[in-house]
N, C-alpha and C positions, 0 to 999 in steps of 0.2 A: 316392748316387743312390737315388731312392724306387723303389721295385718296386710301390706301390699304384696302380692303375688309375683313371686320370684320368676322372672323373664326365662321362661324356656329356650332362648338361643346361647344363654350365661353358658355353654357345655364343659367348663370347666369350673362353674363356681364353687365349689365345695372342695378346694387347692388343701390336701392334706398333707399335714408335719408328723409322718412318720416316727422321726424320731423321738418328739414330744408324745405322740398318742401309745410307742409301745407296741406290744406285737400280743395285747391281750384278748382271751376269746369271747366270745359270748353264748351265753345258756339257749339262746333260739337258733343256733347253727344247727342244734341235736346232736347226735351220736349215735352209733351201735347199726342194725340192722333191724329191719320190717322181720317180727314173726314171723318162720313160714308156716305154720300152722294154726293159725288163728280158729279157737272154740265158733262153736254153730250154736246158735237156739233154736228149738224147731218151735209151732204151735200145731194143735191136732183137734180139729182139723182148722181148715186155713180159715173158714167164713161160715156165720151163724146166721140162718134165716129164722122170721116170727112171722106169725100172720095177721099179728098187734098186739096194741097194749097188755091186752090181757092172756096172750098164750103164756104156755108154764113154759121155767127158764130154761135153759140148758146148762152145757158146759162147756169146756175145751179145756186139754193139757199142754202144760208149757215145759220142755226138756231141753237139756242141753248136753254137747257132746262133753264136759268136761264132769257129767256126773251128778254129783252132789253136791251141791252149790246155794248160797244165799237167795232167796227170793230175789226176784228181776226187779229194778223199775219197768213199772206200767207207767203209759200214757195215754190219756184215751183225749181223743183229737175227735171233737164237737159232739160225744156221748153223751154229755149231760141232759137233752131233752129226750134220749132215744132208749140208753137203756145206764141201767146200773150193775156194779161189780163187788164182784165178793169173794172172800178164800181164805180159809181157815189153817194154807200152808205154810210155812215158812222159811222152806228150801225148795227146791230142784230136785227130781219133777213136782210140778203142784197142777191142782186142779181150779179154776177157777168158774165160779157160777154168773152165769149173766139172766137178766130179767130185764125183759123188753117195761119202757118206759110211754113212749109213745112213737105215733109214725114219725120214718126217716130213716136214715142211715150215719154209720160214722165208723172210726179203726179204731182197732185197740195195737197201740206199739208197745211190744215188752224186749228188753234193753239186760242185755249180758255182758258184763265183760265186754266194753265196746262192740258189740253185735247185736242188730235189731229182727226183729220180724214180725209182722202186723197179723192182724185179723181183722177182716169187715164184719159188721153187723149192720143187718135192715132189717127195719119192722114197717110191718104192712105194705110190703110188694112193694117199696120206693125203690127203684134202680140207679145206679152209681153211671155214667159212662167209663171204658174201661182207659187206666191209663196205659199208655208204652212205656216198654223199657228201655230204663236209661243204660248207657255206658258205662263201666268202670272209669272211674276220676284216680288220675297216679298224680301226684305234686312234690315236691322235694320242700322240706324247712328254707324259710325265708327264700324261695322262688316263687317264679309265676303263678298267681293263681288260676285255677281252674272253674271252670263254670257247669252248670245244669240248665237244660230250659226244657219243662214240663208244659205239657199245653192238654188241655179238657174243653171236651162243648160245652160242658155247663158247670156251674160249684165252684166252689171257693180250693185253692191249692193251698195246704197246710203243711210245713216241714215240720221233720221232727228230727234232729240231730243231736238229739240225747248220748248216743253211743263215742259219736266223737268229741267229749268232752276232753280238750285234754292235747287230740290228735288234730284235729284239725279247726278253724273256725270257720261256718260257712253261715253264708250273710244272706238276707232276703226274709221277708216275714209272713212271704204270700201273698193271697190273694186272687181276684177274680182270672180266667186265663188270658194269656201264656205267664207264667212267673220264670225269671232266671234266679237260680241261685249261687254264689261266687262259695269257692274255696280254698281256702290257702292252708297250707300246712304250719302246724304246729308243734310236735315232736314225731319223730319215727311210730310207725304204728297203722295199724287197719281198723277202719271204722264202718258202719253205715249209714247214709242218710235215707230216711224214709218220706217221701212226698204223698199224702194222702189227700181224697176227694171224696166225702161220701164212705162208703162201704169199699170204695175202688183204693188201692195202693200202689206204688212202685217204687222198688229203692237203688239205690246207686253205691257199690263197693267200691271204698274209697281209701286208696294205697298212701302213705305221707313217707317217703325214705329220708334220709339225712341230705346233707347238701352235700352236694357233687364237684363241689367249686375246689376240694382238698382244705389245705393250708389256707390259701389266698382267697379269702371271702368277703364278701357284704352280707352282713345281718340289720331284718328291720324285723322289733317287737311292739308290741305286736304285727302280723301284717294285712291285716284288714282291721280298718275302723266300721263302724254304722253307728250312724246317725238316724235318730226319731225322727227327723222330718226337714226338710229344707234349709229353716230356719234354727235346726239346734245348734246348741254352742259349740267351740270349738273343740277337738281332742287331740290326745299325742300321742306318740311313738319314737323310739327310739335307733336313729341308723348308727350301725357299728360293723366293725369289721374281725377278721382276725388275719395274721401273718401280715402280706404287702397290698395293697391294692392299688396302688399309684394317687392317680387324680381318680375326680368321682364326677360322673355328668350324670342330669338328671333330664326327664321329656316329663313335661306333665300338660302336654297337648290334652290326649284324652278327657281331663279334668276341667279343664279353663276355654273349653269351646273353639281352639283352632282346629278341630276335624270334623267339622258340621254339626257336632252335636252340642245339647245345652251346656252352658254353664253351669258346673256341679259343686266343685270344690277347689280350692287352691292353697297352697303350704309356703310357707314360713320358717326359717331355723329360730329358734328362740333366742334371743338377746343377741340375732346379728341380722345386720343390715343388709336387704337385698342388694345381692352384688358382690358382697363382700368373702373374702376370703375365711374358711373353716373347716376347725379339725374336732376328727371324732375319735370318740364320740358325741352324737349331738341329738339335744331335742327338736323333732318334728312337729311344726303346729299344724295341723289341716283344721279350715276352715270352712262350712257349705257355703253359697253364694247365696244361697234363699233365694231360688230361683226356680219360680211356679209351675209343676208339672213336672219336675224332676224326680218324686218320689217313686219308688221302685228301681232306679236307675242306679248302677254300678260304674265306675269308670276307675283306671290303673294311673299311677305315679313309678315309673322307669327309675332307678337310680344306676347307673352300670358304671364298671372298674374299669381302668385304662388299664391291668392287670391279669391277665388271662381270663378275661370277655365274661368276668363274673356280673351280675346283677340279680338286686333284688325288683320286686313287683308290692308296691301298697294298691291293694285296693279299697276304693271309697264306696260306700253302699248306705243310699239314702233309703231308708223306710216312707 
């Protein structure tokens, strides 16, 4: 397999034989429609103040619109030194007990049925700064992905995308501010993402419908990679189609530094030669460049139809 980075002016290299490849579909197109009623979780109340270590604990309830229900996943996002949890329920509603640990602050995220909602907690008068709200993110299966950028004067940003397991993946692992975080869709469905800071939250309602393309589509699965760090090995994905798509061009500018920015990543067909002519289905090899200072950093790989103006979107996302 070649590891040299397939020339972005090649706009037709991926010259497909229809006939050979078949008119078969693929499970990352999706199907069906976006719920329109997607279940709520509420928590009650929203945020727990201590006045330290040693104040008695509290509570809060966690309900949900759909009733009776299994316990939620919890996640508590940098609780460990501040306070601990406990609850002796084991469906919906429950009541949960918190006991301040020491100063500081952190979220508790509890997770439904793809739907999240947080609670802060601070012991001993630490204050969070408050985050903004973000926008609702809509993304179709194997289209463009969609982004977040969260920004705090101070603290660490922490995502917590428990809910869209499934629906969506979104790339980024935080850190000091501003953090972006990419999404791209993965089956029909509604999620949330939760970004926390401290005792501070804010989440983003995130819509994934089916692709729009009909018949004639491009599919890439997965459609975001991340990588651990500059330097990690290589991963795949697979591009595929259903019905006609003609020829296939691809731009992976973005990635390979012809748009002013670093050098991040660059892709490979597996067992063909840059240049050369290929029909899909076909493995994708992206490679990072290990290129110093890239870490954090997102950039897109274009594939588009000569076939009623379908394309998909790979996004790369270095940790």
């Amino acid at each position: 397999m070649s590891h040299r980075p397939l020339s972005a002016l090649a706009a037709l290299v991926l010259s497909l034989s229809l006939a050979a490849c078949g008119g078969g579909g693929s499970s990352s197109g999706g199907g069906g429609t976006v719920p329109p009623n997607s279940p709520t979780v509420t928590i009650s109340p929203s945020s727990l103040a201590f006045s330290g270590p040693g104040a008695a604990a509290q509570t809060f309830t966690v309900s949900s619109s759909l009733g009776n229900v299994p316990a939620p996943t919890v996640d508590l996002l940098g609780c460990a030194p501040v306070a601990s949890l406990s609850t002796t329920s084991a469906t919906l509603p429950a009541t949960y007990t918190v006991t301040p640990q020491g100063n500081g602050s952190c979220t508790v995220v509890v997770t439904v049925n793809h739907q999240s909602s947080s609670l802060g907690i601070t012991v001993g008068g630490a204050s969070s700064p408050a985050l903004g709200s973000i926008s609702p993110v809509s993304v179709f299966v194997g289209g463009t992905a969609g982004s977040v950028t969260v920004s705090a004067s101070s603290g660490n940003l922490i995502p917590d995308a428990t809910s869209c397991s499934g629906i969506a993946a979104v790339g980024g692992s935080g850190g000091p501010s501003p953090q972006t975080f990419t999404i791209a869709g993965v089956s029909p469905g509604t999620c949330t993402l939760v970004i926390a800071d401290g005792a501070s939250s804010t989440t983003a309602s995130i819509t994934v419908s089916a692709n729009p393309s009909g018949a004639n589509a491009l599919t890439i699965t997965p459609s975001t990679l991340t990588f651990a760090s500059p330097n990690a090995g290589a991963q795949h994905t697979t591009l595929n189609f259903t019905g006609n798509v003609g020829t296939v061009a691809f731009n992976e500018d973005d990635c390979i530094g012809n748009t002013g920015r670093p050098k991040i990543a660059f892709f490979t067909l597996t067992n063909v030669p840059p240049g050369q002519p290929a029909t899909l289905p076909q493995d994708v090899t992206v490679t990072p460049y290990g290129t110093p200072g890239t870490s954090g950093l997102s950039c897109s790989i274009i594939f588009t139809s000569s076939v009623g103006a379908t394309q998909v979107v790979l996004t790369v996302f270095i940790q």
